[in-house]
N, C-alpha and C positions, 0 to 999 in steps of 0.2 A: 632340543631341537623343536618341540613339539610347542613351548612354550613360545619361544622367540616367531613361531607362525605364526600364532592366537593375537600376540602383542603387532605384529607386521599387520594382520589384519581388521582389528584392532582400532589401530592408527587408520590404516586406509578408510573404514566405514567415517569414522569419527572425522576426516576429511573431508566425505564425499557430504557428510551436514552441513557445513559450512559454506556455503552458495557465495558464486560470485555475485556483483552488482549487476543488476537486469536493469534492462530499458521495457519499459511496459506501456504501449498503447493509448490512452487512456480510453476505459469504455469498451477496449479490447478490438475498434476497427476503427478504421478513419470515418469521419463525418459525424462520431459520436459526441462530441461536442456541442448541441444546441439543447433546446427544449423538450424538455423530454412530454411523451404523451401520457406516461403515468407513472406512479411512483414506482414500477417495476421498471420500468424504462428510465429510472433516474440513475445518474452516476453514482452514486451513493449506493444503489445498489451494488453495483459492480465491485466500488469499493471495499464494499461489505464484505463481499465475497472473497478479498485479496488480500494477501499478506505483506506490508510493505517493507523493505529495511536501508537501513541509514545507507547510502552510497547507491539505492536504485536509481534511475532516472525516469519519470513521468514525459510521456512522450504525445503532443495534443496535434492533429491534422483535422483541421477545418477549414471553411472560408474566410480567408483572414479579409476579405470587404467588406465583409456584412457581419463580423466577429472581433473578439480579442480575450486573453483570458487576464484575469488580475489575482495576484494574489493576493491577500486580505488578510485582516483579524479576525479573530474570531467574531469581537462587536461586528466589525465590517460585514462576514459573511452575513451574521443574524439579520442584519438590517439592511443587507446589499446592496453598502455604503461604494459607489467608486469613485469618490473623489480623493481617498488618498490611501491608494493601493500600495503594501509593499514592493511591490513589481508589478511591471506591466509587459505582457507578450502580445505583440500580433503578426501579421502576414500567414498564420494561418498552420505555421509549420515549427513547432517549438518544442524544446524539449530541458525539461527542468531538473537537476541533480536533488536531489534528498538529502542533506547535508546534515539532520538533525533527527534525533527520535521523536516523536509526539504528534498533532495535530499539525495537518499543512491544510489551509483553506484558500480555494479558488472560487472564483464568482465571475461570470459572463461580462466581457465590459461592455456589450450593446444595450442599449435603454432598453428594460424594462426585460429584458432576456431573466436574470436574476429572478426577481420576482415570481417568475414563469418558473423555476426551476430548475436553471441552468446554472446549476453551482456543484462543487464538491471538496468532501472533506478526506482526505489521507492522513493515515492514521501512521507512524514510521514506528517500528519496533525500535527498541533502546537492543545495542552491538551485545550487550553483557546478558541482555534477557538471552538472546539467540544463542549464544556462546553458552551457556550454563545451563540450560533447560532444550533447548528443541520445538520447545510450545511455545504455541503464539496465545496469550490472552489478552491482544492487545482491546481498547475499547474502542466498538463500534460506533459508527459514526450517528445510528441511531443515540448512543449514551452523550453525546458530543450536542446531539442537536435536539434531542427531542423525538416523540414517538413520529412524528414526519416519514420515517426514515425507515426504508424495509432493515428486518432483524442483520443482526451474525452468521454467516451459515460455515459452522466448525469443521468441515469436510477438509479442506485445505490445511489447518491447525492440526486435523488428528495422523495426517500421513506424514507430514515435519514430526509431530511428536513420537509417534511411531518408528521411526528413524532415529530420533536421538534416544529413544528407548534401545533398541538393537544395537547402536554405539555403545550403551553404558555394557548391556550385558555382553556384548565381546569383550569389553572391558573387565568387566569384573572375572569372566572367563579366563582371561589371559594371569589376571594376579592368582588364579587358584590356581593354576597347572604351571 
């Protein structure tokens, strides 16, 4: 009896790790979208700060008049190339699936916005990282671009990992009783 609850809850924790696909903001409010006034106010930061995974959806509200977002390559973003963007969003009101693990690079389609610093890099966990481990050590978008870039901050990584920690040991719990 006593086993079959450890394994029941168990399963439930090791459930509750597993996150549905989130739509995220970008920037975390509307109008976050433009030039930022320092590199703490760059999206990049924000990014930094986030943990992204395969099926999220990035979600951008700006003025799509005076804006647009592109996405890019990697060359593209460096050099804040937009004449030939993998994708182009505007009106202002867009929202982009995550279809893949690794680097996603966006860059401003308004002249000279780029440059300014109005770009960003998402970083997407690989499904099997998440699935096997708990921990995010995905690479910052500082490591991606260069010191430009405010650091990592692992606060968000250590409470995912924290959790798939407590899944294994009810785990392990339940095969010993």
């Amino acid at each position: 009896m006593a086993s079959s609850l450890v394994s029941s809850l168990a399963l439930v924790f090791l459930l509750l790790t597993i996150s549905e696909a989130r739509e995220m903001l970008v920037g975390g409010k509307a109008g976050a979208w433009k030039i930022p006034m320092s590199e703490d106010d760059s999206l990049n930061a924000w990014a930094a700060s986030s943990r992204f995974r395969v099926g999220d959806s990035l979600v951008w509200k700006y003025d799509g008049e005076k804006d647009s977002v592109l996405q890019v390559t990697r060359d593209g973003y460096l050099s804040c190339n937009t004449t030939s963007p993998i994708e182009e969003y505007k009106g202002g009101n867009n929202t982009v699936k995550l279809e893949r693990s690794g680097p996603h690079y966006f860059i401003s389609g308004a002249e000279g916005h780029c440059e300014k610093g109005e770009k960003l890099i998402v970083v997407v966990l690989s499904q099997n990282h998440r699935r096997y481990t708990g921990i995010s050590p995905a690479p910052s978008p500082a490591e991606l671009e260069g010191p430009a870039v405010a650091p990592t901050s692992g606060a968000g990584s250590l409470k995912r990992g924290l959790g798939g920690l407590v899944a294994v040991g009810v785990l392990v719990l339940g095969f010993l009783f």
